[in-house]
C-alpha positions, -999 to +999 in steps of 0.1 A: -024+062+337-044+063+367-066+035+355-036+011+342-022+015+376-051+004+388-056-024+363-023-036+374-026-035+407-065-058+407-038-083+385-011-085+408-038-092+433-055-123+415-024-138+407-012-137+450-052-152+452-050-181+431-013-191+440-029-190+479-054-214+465-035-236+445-007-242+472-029-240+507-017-271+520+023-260+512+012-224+531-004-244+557+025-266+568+041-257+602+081-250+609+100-253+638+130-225+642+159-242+656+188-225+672+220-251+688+251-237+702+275-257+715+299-232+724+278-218+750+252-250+751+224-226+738+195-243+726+165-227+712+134-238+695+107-216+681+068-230+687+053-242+652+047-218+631+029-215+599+042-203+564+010-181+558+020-162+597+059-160+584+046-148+551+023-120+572+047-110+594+074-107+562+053-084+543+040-063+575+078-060+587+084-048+548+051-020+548+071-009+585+099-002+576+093+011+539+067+036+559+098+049+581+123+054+556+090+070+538+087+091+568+120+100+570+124+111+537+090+130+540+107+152+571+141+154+554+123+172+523+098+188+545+129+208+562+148+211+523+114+230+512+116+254+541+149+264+539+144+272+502+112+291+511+135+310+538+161+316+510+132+330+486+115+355+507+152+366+515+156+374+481+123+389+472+130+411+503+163+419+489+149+425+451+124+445+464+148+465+482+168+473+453+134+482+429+127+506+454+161+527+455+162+562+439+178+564+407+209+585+405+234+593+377+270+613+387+268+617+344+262+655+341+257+663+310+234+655+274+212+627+273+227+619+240+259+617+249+245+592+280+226+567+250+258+566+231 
């Protein structure tokens, strides 16, 4: 499995490469971000930007904020594991307890009458 994943992943990899390569001058051609109001006589324009630096920033913002949901989850399990721990030792403590009582029987009397 390990090596498929792996396989995969140098594919996946190629394939972004040569689509890079076969459309550089598409990736390379600058955009301007535009923002008009007329309500409130806002304008606003971005400076040139390329589609490889949107394309960047897209897939860093994704990796960001993937990673803190990641990390969130991470913490949120983290504390779930330590509670059941907690909940664990509370019952070995508790089984141990009870293994270690005397035994007792009010039944006076034959130990065949007591199997029956």
């Amino acid at each position: 499995m390990r090596y498929l994943k792996f396989i995969l992943t140098v594919i996946i990899i190629m394939l972004v490469i040569i689509i890079i390569i076969q459309n550089h001058g598409a990736f390379a051609t600058k955009l301007v971000f535009r923002l008009d109001l007329n309500m409130f006589t806002l304008n606003y324009r971005s400076a040139e930007i390329s589609i490889y630096n949107i394309t960047a920033i897209a897939f860093l913002s994704g990796v960001i904020i993937t990673g803190v949901f990641g990390m969130m989850e991470r913490f949120r399990l983290k504390r779930q594991l330590k509670d059941l721990y907690k909940i664990i030792r509370d019952k070995d403590k508790e089984l141990n307890s009870l293994r270690n009582l005397p035994i007792t029987s009010d039944l006076s009397g034959n130990i065949d009458e007591i199997i029956k």
